[in-house]
C-alpha positions as CSV (number, residue, x, y, z in Angstrom):
1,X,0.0,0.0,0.0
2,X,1.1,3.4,-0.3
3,X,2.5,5.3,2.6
4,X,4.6,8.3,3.4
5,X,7.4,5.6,4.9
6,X,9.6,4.6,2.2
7,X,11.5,1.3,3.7
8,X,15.0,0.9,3.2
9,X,17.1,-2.1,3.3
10,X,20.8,-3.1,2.2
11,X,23.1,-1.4,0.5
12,X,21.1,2.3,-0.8
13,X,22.5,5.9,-1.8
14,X,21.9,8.6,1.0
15,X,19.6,10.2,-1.4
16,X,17.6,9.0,-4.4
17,X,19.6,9.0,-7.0
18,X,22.8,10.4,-6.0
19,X,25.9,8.6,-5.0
20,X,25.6,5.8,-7.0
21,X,29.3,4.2,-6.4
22,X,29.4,1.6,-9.0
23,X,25.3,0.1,-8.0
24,X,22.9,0.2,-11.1
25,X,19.9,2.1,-10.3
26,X,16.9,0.6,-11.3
27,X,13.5,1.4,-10.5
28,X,10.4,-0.6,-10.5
29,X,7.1,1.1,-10.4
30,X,3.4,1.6,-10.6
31,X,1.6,4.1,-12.4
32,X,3.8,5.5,-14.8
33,X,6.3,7.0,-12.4
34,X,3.6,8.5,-10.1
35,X,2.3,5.1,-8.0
36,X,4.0,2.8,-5.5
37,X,8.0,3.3,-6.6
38,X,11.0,0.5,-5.7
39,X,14.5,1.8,-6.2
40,X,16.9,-1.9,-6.8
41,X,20.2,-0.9,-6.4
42,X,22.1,-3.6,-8.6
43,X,25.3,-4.7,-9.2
44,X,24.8,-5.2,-13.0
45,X,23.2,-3.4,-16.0
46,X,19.8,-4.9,-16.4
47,X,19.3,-3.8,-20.1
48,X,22.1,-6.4,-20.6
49,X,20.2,-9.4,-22.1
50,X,18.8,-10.6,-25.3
51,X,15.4,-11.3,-25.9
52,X,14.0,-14.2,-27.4
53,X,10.0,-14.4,-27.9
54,X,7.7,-11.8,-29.1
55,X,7.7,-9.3,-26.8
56,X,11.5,-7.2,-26.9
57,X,12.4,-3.3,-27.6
58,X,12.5,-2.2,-31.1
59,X,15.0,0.7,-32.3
60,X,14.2,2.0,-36.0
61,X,15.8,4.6,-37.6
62,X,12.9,6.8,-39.5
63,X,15.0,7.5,-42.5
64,X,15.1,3.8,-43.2
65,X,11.3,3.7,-43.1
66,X,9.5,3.9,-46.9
67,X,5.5,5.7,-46.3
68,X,4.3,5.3,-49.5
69,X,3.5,8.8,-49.8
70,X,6.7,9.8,-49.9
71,X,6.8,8.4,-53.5
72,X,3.0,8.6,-54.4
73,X,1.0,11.8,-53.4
74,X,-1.8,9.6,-53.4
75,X,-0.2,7.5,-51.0
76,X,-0.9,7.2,-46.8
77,X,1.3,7.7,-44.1
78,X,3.2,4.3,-42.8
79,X,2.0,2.8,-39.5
80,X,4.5,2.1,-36.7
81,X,2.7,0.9,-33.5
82,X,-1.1,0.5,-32.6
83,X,-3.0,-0.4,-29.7
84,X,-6.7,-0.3,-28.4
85,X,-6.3,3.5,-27.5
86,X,-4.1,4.7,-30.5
87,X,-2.1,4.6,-33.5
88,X,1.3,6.1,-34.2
89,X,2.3,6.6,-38.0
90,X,5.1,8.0,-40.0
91,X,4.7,10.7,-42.8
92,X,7.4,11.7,-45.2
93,X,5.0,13.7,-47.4
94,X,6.9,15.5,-50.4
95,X,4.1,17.0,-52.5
96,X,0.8,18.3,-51.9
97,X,-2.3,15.8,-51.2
98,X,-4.8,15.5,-54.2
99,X,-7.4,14.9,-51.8
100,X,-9.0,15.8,-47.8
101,X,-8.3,13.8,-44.9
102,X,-10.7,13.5,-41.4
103,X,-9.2,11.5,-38.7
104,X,-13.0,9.9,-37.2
105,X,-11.8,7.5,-34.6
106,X,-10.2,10.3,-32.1
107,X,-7.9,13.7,-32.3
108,X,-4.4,13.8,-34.3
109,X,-1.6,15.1,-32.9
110,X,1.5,15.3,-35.2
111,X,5.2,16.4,-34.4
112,X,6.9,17.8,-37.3
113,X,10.5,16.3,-36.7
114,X,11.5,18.3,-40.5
115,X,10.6,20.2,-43.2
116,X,7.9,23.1,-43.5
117,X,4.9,23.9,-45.3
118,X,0.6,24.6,-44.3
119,X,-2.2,22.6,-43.0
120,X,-5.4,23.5,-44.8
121,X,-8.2,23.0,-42.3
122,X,-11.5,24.1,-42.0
123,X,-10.7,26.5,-39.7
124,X,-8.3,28.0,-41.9
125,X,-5.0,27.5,-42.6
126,X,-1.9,26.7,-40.5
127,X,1.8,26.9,-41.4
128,X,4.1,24.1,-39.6
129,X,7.7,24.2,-39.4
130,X,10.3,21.9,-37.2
131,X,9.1,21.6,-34.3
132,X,5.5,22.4,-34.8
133,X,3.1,20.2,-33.0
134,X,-0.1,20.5,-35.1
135,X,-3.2,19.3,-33.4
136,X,-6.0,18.4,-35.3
137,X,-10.1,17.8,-33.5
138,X,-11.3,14.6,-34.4
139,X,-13.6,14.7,-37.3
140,X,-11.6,18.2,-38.8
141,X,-11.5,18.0,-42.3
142,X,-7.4,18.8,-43.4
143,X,-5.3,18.9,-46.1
144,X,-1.1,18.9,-46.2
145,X,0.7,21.1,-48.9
146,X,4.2,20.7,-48.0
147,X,7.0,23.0,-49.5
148,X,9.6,20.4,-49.8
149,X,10.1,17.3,-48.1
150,X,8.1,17.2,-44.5
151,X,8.9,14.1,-41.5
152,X,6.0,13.9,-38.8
153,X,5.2,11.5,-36.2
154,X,1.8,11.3,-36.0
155,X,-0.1,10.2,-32.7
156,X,-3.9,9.5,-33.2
157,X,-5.7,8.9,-30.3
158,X,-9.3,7.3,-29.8
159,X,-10.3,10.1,-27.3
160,X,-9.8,13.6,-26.8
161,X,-6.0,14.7,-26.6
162,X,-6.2,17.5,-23.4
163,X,-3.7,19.5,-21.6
164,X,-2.9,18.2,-18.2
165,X,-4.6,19.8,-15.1
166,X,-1.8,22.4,-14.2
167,X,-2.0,21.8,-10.2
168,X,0.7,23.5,-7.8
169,X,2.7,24.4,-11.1
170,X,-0.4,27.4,-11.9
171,X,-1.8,28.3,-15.4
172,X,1.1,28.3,-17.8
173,X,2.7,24.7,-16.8
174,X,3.0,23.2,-19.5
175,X,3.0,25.9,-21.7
176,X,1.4,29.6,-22.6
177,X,-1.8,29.2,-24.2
178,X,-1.3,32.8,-25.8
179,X,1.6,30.9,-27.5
180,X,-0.6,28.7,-29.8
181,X,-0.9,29.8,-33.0
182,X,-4.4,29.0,-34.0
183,X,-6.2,29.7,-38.2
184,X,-8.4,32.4,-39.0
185,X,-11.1,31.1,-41.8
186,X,-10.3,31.2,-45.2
187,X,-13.4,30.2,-47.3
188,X,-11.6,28.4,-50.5
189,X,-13.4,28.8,-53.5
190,X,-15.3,25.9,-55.4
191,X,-12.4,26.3,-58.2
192,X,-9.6,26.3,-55.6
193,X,-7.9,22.9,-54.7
194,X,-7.3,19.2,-56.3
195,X,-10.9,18.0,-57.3
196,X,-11.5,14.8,-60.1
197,X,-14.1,13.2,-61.8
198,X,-16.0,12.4,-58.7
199,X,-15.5,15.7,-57.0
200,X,-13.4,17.0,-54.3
201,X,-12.3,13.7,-52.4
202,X,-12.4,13.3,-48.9
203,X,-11.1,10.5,-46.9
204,X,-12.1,9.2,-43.7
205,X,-9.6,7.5,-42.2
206,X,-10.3,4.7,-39.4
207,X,-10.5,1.7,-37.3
208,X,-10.8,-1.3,-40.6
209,X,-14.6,-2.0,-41.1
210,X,-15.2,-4.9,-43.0
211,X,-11.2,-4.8,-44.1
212,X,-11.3,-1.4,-45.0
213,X,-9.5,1.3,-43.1
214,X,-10.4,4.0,-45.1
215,X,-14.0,5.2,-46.5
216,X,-14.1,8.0,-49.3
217,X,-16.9,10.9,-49.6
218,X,-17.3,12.9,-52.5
219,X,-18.1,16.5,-52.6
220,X,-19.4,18.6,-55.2
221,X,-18.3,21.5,-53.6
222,X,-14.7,22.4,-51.7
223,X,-14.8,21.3,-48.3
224,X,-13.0,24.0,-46.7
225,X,-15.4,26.6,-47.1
226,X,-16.0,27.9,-43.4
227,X,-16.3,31.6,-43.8
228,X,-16.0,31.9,-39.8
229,X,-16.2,30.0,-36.6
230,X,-16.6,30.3,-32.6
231,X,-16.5,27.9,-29.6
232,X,-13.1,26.0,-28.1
233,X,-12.7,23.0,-30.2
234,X,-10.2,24.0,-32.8
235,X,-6.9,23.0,-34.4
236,X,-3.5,24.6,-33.6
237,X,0.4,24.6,-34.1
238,X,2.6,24.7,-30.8
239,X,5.8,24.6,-31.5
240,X,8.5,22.8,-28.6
241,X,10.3,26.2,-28.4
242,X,7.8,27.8,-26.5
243,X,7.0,24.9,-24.3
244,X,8.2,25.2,-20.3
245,X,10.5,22.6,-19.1
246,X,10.3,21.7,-15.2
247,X,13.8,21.6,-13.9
248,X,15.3,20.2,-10.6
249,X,19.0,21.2,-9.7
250,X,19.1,18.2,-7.1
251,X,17.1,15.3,-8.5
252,X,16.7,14.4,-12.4
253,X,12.8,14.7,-12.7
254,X,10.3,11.7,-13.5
255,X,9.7,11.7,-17.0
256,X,5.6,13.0,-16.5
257,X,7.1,16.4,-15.1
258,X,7.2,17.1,-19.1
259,X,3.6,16.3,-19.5
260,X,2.4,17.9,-23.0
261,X,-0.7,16.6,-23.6
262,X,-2.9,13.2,-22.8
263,X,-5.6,11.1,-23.8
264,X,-7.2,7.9,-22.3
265,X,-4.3,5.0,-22.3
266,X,-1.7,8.0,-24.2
267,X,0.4,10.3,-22.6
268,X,2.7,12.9,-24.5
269,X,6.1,14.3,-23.1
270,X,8.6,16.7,-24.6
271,X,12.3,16.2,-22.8
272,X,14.0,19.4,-24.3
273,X,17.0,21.2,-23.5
274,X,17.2,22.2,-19.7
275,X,19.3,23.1,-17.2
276,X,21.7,20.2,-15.9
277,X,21.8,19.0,-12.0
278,X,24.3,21.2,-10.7
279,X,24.1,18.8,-7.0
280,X,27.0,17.0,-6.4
281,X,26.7,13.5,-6.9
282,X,23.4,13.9,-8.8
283,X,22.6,11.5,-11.4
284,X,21.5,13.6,-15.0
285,X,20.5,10.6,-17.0
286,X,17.2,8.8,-16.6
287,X,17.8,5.7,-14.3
288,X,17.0,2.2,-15.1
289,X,13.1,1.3,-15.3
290,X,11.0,-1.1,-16.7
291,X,7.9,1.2,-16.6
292,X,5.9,-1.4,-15.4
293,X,2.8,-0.1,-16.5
294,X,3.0,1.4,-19.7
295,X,4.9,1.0,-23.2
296,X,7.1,3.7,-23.8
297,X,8.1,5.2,-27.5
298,X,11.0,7.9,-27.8
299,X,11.4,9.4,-31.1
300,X,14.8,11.7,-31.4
301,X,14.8,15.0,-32.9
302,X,18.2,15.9,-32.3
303,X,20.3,17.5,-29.9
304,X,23.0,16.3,-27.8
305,X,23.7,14.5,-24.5
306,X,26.6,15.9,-22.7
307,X,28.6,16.3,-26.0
308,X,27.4,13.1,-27.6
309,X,25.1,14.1,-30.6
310,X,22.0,12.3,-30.5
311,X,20.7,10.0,-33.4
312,X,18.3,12.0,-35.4
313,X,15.3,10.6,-36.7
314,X,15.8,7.4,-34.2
315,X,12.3,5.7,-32.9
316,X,12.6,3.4,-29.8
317,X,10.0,1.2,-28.2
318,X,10.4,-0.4,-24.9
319,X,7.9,-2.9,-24.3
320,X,6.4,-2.3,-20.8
321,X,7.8,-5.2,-18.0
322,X,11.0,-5.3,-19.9
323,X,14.4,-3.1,-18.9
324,X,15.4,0.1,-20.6
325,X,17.2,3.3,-20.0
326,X,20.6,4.7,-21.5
327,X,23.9,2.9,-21.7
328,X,26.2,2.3,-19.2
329,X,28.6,4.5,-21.3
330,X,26.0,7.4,-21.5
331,X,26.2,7.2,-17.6
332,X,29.8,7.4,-16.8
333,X,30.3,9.2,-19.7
334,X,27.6,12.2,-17.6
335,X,29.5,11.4,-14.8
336,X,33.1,12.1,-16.0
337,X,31.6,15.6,-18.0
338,X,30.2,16.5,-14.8
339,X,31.8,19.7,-14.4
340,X,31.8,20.2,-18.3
341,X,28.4,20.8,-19.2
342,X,25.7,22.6,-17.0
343,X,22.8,22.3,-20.0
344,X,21.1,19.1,-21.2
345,X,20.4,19.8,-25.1
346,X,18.3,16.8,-26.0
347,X,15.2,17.0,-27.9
348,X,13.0,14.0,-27.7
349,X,9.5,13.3,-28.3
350,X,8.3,10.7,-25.9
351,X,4.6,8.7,-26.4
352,X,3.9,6.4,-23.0
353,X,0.4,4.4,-23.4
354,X,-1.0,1.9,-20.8
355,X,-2.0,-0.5,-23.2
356,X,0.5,-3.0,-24.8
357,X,1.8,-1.4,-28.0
358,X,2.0,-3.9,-31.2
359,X,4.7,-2.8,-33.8
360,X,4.1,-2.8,-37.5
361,X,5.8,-5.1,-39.7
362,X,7.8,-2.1,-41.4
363,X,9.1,-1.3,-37.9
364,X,10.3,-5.5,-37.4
365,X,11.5,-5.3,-40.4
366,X,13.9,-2.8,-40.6
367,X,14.3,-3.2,-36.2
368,X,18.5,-2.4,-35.7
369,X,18.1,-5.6,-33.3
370,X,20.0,-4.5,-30.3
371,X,18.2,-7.1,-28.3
């Protein structure tokens, strides 16, 4: 049960996290880092095992991923991972879409990890660049014209995507609302945008029915032609640069103290450059976990870890139940640098979900296979 006593019992740190000499800390808890907590102080690395069976991590770099969109404007995005509660995809869109899209199983949240361009929406139209996070209302009837080559992770949920309650942190945790950038209508013209034979195309992308995942209307008349609009359901572009990153000069913080947004069974986290731990004897890298109740999925965007550059474009999934955290190296290496760096620069987009997460084949097939 949970109680203000925390036991102690063999060989332990004098504080959480600090001190380490040589012992692996690895932490087993409930709840996502917020429930009942056990810190096992070990005398080996505990990500140091292979898997055999099918449940193991997965690291995929998204370069070596093909959406066939990226060849095919007519194309979809390429899925990654998929669960009861959502669906994480790939895009690599490179020219403009010849048709509408409306997500109808839940919101769309999507991290543009590079290029630039605008989000036609009913609502009016949004520019993205790196960094953006464009959120789209479930149902909202969109349409991507890139200018060149764009790269976005895209996190559909099958509820409502919200921003956490902001509690003892006050109104602007986790970010400035007055920082969203958010369309002004722009009724488009029946003669403006890709139409065919049948009309302007819209596509309704969802759960498969019957084997199908997608379900096409036909208009006769653009779909984006909202002359104005009122209420608080509406898209909007957030980009990480504006977002407020909790910091702790004692103690590295629980990975939900960067809280971005949530749904049921999804949470969304951005770890971005931050002051460092300045305590002596603080550990600055995330300890050893096994995040018993949820799947984790870290996407890199770039940035650095104490000097050592971070691999771009990586996607990692660490099945809950089963060990993860950084290299040993990565930790003495933070160790040794101690009194060399006094920032973190990472930038990494992190998806927890309390269901089990099941990879797609393109992710297993092109998996690095470090376990």
């Amino acid at each position: 049960m949970e109680s203000f006593v925390q036991l102690r019992k063999g060989v332990t740190p004098g504080r959480l996290h600090t001190d380490l000499a040589g012992l692996k800390d690895d932490e087993l808890g409930r709840g996502g880092f917020v429930g009942r907590t056990a810190s096992l102080y070990r005398r080996n690395d505990p990500t140091a095992f292979r898997s055999t069976g099918p449940l193991r991590p997965t690291d995929v770099l998204s370069s070596a991923l093909a959406p066939p969109e990226a060849v095919d404007p007519d194309g979809e995005p390429l899925p990654l991972f998929s669960n009861q509660d959502c669906r994480v995809s790939l895009s690599r869109r490179t020219a403009a879409m010849p048709f509408f899209v409306r997500h109808i199983d839940g919101d769309l949240l999507c991290f543009t990890h590079a290029g630039s361009g605008r989000i036609d929406t009913e609502f009016g139209p949004l520019d993205y660049r790196p960094g953006d996070w464009i959120y789209l209302p479930k149902a909202c009837t969109w349409r991507q014209l890139p200018d060149g080559e764009s790269t976005l992770l895209m996190i559909e949920a099958t509820d409502e995507f919200r921003v956490p309650p902001p509690g003892a942190l006050g109104r602007h945790f986790p970010f400035d609302p007055s920082q969203l950038v958010i369309p002004e209508p722009v009724a488009f013209d029946d003669d403006a945008g890709p139409t065919g034979e049948d009309g302007y195309q819209v596509r309704l992308r969802h759960r498969p029915v019957d084997g199908a995942d997608t379900t096409t209307l036909h208009y006769p008349h653009h779909p984006l032609d909202v002359v104005g609009w009122q209420g608080d359901n509406f898209p909007f572009t957030f980009n990480i640069e504006d977002y407020n990153v909790v910091a702790s000069e004692r103690i590295h913080l629980v990975p939900t103290a960067q809280l971005f947004m949530q749904a049921t069974g999804v949470q969304v986290m951005n770890f971005l450059p931050r002051p460092a731990e300045t305590a002596a004897g603080a550990e600055r890298v995330p300890w050893y976990h096994r995040n018993v109740d949820f799947d984790e999925i870290a996407f890199f965007h770039g940035g650095s870890l104490f000097g050592a550059p971070m691999p771009a474009g990586l996607i990692s999934h660490a099945p809950q139940g089963i060990h993860h955290g950084a290299p040993e190296r990565v930790r003495e290496r933070a160790r040794r640098k101690f009194d060399d760096f006094d920032r973190v620069d990472w930038s990494v987009i992190a998806i927890d979900t309390r269901r089990r997460l099941v990879p797609s084949a393109a992710v297993l097939a092109n998996d690095l296979g470090q376990h």
